[in-house]
N, C-alpha and C positions, 0 to 999 in steps of 0.2 A: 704616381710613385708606386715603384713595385719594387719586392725582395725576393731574392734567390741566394742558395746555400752551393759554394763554388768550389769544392776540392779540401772541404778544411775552413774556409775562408768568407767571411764574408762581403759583397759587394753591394755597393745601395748606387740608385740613380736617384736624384731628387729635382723636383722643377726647382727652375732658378730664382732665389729669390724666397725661399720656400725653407725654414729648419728641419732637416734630417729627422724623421719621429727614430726613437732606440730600437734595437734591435735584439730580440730574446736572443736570448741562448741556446732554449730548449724548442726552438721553432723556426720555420721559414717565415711566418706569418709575424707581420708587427703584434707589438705590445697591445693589450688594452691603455685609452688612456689614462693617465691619472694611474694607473696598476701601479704599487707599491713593486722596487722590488725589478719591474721586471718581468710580473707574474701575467700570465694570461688568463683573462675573463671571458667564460662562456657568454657570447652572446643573446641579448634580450631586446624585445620591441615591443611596448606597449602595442603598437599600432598594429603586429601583427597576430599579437595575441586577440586585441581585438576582431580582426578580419577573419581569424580563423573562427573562433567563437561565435560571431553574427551568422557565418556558410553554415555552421553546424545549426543553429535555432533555425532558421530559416528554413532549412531541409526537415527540421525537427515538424514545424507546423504545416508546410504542406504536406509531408507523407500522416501527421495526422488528421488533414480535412479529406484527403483521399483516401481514407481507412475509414472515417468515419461516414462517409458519402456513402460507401460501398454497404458498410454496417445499416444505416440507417433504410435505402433500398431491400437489404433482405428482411429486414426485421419487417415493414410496412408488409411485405406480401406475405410472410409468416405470420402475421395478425389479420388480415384479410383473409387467409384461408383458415382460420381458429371461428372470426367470426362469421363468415360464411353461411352458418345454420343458424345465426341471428339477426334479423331482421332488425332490430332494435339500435341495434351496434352501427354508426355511420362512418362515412369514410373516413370525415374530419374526427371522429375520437377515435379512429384507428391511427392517424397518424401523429393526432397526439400523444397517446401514448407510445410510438416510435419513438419520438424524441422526450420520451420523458423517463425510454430505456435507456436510448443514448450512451446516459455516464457510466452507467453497470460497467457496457463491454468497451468502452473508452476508455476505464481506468484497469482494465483487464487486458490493453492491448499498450500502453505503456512502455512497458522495459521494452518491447518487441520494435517499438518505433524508435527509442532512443537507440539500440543496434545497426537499426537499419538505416538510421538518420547518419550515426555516425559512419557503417561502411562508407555510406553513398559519396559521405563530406573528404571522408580519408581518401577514398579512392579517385575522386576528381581532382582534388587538390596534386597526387601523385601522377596522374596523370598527364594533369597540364604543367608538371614541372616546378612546380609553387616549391613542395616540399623540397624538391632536390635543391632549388637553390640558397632553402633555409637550412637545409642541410652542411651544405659546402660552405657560409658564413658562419657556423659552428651553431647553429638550434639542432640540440637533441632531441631526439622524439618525447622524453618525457616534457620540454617546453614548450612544443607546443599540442602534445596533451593537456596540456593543464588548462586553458581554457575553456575545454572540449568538460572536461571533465568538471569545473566547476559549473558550467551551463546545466550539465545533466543533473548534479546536488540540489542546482537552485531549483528547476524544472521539478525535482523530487520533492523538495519542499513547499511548491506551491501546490502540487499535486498533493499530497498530505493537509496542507492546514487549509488550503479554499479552495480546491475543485472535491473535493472528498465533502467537507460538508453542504455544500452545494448540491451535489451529486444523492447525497443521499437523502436529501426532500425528493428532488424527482424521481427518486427511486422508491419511495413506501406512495409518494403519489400514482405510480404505475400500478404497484401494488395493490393499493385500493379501487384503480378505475378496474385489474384484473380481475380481483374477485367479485367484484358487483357485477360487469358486463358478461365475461367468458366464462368463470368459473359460477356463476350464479352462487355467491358465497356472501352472507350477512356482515361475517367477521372472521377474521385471521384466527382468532382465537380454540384451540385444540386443546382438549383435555383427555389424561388417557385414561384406559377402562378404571382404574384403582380408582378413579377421581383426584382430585386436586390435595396438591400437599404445600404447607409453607411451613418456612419459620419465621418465627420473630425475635427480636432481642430488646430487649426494656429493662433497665436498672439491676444487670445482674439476674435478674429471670427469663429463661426462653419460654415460647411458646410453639407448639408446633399443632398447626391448624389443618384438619381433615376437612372436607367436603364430599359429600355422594355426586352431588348434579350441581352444575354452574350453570346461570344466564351469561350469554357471552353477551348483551346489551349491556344488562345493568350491573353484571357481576354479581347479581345475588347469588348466595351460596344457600343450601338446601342440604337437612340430615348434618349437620356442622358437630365436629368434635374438637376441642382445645385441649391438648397435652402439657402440664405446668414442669417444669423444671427449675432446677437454682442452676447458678454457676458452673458446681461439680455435677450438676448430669443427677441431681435426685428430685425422684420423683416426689412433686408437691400434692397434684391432684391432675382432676380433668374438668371441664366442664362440655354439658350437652345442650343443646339446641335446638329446634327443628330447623330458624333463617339465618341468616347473617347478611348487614346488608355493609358496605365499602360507604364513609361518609366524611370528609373532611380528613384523612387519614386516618382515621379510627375504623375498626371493627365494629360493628353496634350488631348486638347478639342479644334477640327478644326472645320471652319465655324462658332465661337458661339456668339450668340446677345444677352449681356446682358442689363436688363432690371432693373432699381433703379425708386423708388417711387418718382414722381413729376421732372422724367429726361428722357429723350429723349432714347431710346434705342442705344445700341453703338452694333457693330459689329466688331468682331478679326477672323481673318485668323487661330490664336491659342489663347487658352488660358492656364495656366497651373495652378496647382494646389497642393501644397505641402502636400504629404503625409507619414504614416510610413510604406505604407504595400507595400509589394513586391508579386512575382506569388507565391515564398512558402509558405509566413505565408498565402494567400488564401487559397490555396488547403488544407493546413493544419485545417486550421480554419472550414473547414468542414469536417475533418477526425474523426475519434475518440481521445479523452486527451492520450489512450495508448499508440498512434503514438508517443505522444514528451516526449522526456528526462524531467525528473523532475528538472532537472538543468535550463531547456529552459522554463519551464514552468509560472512561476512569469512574465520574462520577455513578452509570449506569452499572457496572461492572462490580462498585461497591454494594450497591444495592440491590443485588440479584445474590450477590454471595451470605448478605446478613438477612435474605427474606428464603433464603434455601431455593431459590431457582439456580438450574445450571446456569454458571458462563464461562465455560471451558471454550462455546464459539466466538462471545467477544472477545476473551485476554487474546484467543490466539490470532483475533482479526486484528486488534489496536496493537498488538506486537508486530503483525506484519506489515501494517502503515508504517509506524516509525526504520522498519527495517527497508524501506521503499528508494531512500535515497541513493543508498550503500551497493543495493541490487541495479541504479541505473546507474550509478560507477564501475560496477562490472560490468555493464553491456558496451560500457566505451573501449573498454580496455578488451572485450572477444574483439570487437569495433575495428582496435588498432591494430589487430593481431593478423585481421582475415585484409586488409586493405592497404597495410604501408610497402607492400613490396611494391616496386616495379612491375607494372601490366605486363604481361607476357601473353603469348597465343593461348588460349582458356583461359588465362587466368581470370578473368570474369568469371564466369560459370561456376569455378572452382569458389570463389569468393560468394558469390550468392548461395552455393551450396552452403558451403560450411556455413554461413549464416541462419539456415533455413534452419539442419541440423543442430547449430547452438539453441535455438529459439526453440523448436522440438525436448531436443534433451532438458532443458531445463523448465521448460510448463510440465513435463511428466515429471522430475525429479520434486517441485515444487510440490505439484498436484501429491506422490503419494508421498511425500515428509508430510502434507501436511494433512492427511487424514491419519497417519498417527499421532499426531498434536490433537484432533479431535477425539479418538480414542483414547488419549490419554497412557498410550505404549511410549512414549516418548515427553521429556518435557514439554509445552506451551512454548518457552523460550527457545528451547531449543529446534522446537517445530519452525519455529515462525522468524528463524534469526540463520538455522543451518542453509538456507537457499543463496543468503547474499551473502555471507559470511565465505560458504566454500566456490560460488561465483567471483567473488572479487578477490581471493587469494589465488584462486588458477590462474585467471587473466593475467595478474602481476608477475607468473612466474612463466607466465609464456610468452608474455611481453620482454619481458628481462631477459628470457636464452633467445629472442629473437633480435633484439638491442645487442644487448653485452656478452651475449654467453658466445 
């Protein structure tokens, strides 16, 4: 059965034997059926939505074992030529720790694969005529984007909650095999010339704890001064020390004379000092945010702000996880932008260009937003949110004048 619009008039042919489906008014095309009315219904296929979605993952995981092949290759002979003037250093723990950098630049190459996954998917698809004839049955590009697009949210979200904390075990495990073999380094632990500063907070009283010289083993502090305050920031007193040693979460502070305004100095054998931090969250706290799980990271983040270490590099690293999804939602949509036209002579060329260039511009736009989020010239949030935020609002308005405009 087919319909055509005849001078004004319309004509239908139908098989014999067969009820005539209605005929719109505002169209050559039948009715949807069941359409109230008369109304015509955009077009929808479960099955297609599907088939488009599997081409998109599919391309997603090879162009990521083929990036990562490549990764893994250079990384193994840039560890080879590191340990080169160590003898000590064997091939087999040079290539394990290849693969124990892996996730670092895996999860740094990300948005770059979900782009190139989806040019590749858009551009085949258009190619071999797929889309044109979802096209012509009335699928707009935003329908069958939307699989495409939900693929790349879930991908974000797995990448955020389980390859992220996966990723960052073998990532402080690299770290440790680093400093022991190549860097000939006991411990991660740096303190700078001032010496060591913390605070505490216990019942309405702070404390702010001075150190000359740390053991980065056992954490003993050495020459230790305690600053007392209340609530409003007045001064209680101090106490002095010569050790302090880290035990159960307490301070234990031998020999110390503390001293209170308009009172006699007293003297303890010990003193102790309630705290939240243990040898790990230290070491940690001067590690890189990639070392901890994004799970542990809120809770670490609290505890660096109420012991007075900086974490201006965690909040702006666990803001730019959660903003991770939103930013490969935008790589679908540069995706759809550089790949739904019809192939033309260059048009390849032109299409892998401008992909190269999107992927360019936005690791430099990321890179320096977010060394002002570090410096603290700019919000945290807004360091760590303005990359997908104006990624995914460009894409949708160059998608739209390239659709509807």
């Amino acid at each position: 059965m087919f319909w055509r619009r005849n001078t004004g008039t319309q004509r239908r042919r139908t098989v014999a034997g067969q009820p005539a489906r209605p005929v719109c008014s505002c169209s050559a095309w039948p009715c949807a059926p069941g359409g109230p009315g008369g109304r015509i219904f955009m077009y929808s296929s479960p099955t297609l939505s599907r088939y488009i979605g599997r081409q998109f993952v599919i391309w997603f995981c090879l162009l990521m074992v083929i990036l990562l092949s490549i990764v893994l290759l250079l990384d193994v002979v840039e560890l080879l030529r590191r340990a080169g003037t160590k003898p000590h250093v064997t091939f087999g723990l040079v290539v394990q720790m290849a693969f124990l950098k892996l996730p670092e630049i895996g999860q740094q190459i990300f948005p770059f694969v979900i782009l190139f996954a989806g040019m590749f998917t858009f551009w085949r698809l258009t190619r071999s005529a797929e889309l044109v004839v979802a096209r012509a049955v009335g699928v707009s590009a935003w329908q069958f984007l939307m699989p495409v697009l939900i693929a790349a949210a879930a991908i974000g979200v797995v990448k955020v909650t389980i390859i992220n904390p996966v990723g960052a075990v073998f990532i402080a495990k690299y770290d440790q095999l680093q400093d022991r073999y190549l860097k000939m380094k006991s411990s991660s632990l740096n303190i700078s010339r001032n010496g060591l500063w913390l605070r505490q907070n216990n019942d309405g009283e702070q404390f702010f704890i001075h150190a000359d010289l740390v053991n980065p083993i056992t954490f003993d502090l050495t020459n230790v001064i305690v600053f007392f305050f209340d609530s409003d920031q007045t001064y209680l007193g101090r106490l002095d020390s010569l050790n302090a040693n880290l035990k159960d979460r307490k301070w234990v502070l031998q020999d110390a004379v503390l001293s209170r305004p308009k009172k006699d100095p007293e003297k303890h054998a010990t003193y102790t000092i309630p705290t939240e931090l243990d040898m790990a969250t230290i070491e940690e706290s001067f590690a890189p945010p990639e070392t901890i799980s994004f799970w542990d990271l809120p809770r670490f983040i609290h505890t660096l702000e109420t012991t007075g270490f900086p974490a201006v590099r965690h909040r702006l690293h666990y803001q730019s996880l959660l903003s991770q999804p939103f930013l490969f939602l935008a790589m679908v949509l540069f995706a759809a932008v550089f790949s739904l036209r019809m192939p033309r002579r260059g048009g390849t060329m032109t299409m892998v260009t401008g992909g190269v260039l999107t992927g360019f511009v936005l690791f430099v736009m990321t890179d320096v937003i977010r060394t002002f989020g570090m410096s603290e010239t700019i919000p945290v949030l807004m360091a760590a949110w303005s990359p997908a935020g104006i990624s995914l609002l460009l894409g949708t308005a160059l998608l739209l004048h390239l659709e509807d405009g």
